[in-house]
Backbone as CSV, one residue per row, in Angstrom:
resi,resn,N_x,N_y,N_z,CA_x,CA_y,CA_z,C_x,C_y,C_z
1,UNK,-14.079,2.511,-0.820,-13.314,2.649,0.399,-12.998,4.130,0.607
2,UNK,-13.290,4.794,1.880,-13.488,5.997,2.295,-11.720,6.325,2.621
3,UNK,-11.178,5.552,2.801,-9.677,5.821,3.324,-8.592,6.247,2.503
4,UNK,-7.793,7.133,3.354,-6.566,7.745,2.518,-5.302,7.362,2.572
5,UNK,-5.084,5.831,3.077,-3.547,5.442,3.463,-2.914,5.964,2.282
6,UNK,-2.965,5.841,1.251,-2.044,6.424,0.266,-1.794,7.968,0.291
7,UNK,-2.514,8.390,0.630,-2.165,9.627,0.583,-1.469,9.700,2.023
8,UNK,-1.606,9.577,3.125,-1.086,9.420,4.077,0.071,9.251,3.950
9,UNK,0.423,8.135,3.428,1.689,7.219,3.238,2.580,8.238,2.497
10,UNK,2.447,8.877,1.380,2.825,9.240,0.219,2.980,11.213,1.300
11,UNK,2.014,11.400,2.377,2.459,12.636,2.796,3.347,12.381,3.884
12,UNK,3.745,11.161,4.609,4.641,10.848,5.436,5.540,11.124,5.042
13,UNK,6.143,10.104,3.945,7.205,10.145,3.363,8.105,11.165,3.083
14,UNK,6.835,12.207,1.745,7.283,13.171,1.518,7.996,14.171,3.088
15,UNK,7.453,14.304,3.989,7.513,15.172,4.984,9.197,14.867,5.515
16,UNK,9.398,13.853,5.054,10.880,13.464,6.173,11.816,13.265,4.482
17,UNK,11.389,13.951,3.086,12.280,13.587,1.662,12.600,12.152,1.815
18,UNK,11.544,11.456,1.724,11.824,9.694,1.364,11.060,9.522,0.447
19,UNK,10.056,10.449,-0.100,8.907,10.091,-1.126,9.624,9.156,-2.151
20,UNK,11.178,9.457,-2.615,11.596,8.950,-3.697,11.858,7.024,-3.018
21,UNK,11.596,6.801,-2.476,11.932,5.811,-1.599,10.642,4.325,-1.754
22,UNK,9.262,5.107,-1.936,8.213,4.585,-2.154,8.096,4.015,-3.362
23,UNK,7.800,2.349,-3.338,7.010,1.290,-4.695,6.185,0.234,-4.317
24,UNK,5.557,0.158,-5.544,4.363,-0.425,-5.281,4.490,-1.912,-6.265
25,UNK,4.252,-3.451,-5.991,3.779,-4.383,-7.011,2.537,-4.772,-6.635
26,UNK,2.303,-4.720,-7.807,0.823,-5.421,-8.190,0.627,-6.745,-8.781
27,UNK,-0.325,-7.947,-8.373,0.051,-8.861,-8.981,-1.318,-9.467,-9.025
28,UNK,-1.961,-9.572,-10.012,-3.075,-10.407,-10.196,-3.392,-11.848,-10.002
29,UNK,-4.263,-12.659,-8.983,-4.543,-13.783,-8.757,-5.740,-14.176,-9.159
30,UNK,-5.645,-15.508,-9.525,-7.097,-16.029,-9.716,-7.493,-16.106,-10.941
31,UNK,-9.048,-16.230,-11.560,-8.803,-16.463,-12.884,-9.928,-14.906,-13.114
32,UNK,-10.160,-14.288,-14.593,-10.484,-13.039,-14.694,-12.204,-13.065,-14.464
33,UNK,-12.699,-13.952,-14.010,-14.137,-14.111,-13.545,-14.116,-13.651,-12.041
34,UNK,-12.662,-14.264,-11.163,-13.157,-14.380,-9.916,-11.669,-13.452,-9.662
35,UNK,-11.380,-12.209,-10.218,-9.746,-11.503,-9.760,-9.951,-11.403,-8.274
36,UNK,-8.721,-11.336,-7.914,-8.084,-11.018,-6.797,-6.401,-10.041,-7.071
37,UNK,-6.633,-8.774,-6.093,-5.195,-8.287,-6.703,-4.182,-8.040,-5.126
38,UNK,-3.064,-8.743,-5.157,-1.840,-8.511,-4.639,-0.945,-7.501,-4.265
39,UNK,-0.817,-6.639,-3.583,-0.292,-4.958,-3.661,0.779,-5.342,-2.318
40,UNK,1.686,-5.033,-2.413,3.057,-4.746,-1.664,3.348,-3.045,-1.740
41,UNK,3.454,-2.850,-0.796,3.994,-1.836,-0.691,5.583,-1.477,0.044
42,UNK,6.346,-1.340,-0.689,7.963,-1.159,-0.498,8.238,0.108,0.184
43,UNK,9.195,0.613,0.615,10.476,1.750,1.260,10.884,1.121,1.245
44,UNK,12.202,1.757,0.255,13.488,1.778,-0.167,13.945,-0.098,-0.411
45,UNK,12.780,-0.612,-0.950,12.602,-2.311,-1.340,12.787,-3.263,-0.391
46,UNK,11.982,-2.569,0.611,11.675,-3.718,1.503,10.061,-3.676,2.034
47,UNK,9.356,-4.937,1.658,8.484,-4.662,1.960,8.022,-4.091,3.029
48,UNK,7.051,-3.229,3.194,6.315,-2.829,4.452,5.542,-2.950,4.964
49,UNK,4.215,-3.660,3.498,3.036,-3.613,4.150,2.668,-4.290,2.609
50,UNK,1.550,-5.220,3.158,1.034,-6.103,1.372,-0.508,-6.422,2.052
51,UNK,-1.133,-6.627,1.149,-2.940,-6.963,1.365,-3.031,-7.581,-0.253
52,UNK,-4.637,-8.362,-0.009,-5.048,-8.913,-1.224,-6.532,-8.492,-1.196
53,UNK,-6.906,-8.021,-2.097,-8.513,-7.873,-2.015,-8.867,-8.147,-3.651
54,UNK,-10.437,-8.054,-3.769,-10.912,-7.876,-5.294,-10.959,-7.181,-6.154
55,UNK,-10.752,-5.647,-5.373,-10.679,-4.681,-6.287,-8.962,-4.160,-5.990
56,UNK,-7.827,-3.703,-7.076,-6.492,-3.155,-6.779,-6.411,-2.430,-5.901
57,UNK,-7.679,-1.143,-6.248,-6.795,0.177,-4.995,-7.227,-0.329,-3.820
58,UNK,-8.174,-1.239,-3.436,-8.586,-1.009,-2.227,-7.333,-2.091,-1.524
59,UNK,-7.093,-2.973,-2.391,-5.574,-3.802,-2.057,-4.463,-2.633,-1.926
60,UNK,-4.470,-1.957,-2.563,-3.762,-0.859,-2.254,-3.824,0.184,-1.051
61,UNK,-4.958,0.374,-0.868,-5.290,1.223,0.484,-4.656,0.217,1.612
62,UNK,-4.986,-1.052,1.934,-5.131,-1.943,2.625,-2.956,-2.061,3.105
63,UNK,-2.479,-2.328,2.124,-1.211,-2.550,1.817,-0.691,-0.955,2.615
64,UNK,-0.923,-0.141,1.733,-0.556,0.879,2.714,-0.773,1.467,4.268
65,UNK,-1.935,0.669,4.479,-2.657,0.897,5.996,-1.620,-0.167,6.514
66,UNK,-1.461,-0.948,6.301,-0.034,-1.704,7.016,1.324,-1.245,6.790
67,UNK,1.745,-0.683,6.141,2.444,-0.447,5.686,2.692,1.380,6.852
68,UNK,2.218,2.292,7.210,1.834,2.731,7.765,2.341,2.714,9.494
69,UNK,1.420,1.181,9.698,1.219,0.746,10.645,2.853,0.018,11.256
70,UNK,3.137,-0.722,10.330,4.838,-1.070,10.523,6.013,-0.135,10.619
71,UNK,5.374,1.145,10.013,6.471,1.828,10.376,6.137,3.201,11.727
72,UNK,5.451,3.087,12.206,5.112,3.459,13.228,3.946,4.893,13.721
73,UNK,3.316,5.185,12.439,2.762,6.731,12.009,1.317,6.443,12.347
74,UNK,1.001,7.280,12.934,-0.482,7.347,13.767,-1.189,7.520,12.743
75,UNK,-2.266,6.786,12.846,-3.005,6.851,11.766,-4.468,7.881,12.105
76,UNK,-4.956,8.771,11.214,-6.072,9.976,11.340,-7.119,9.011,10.803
């Protein structure tokens, strides 16, 4: 995956001092033949943005591209 929501996310934040504000859970589904991983992405513990894919970061990219998107930041 070519995308930088995390970094995005993580330079938003920083830009307005909320970086400390940002967390992440991870939660593995499925059985270890067929994973699937769970990623939430929090400010200040409320979720913002969550995705599920097969591989983590890209559940992670995904989570943050919503995450992003809910809080209102134009996305490049």
């Amino acid at each position: 995956m070519a995308t930088e929501y995390v970094k995005q996310l993580n330079n938003s934040l920083q830009s307005s001092h909320q970086d400390h504000l940002l967390s992440w859970s991870e939660t593995p589904l499925g059985t270890a033949q067929n994973r699937q991983w769970m990623v939430a992405c929090k400010v200040d513990g409320q979720v913002k943005g969550s995705a599920t894919a097969p591989r983590k970061n890209t559940a992670k990219e995904l989570a943050a591209k919503a995450a992003l998107e809910a809080m209102g930041v134009n996305l490049e």
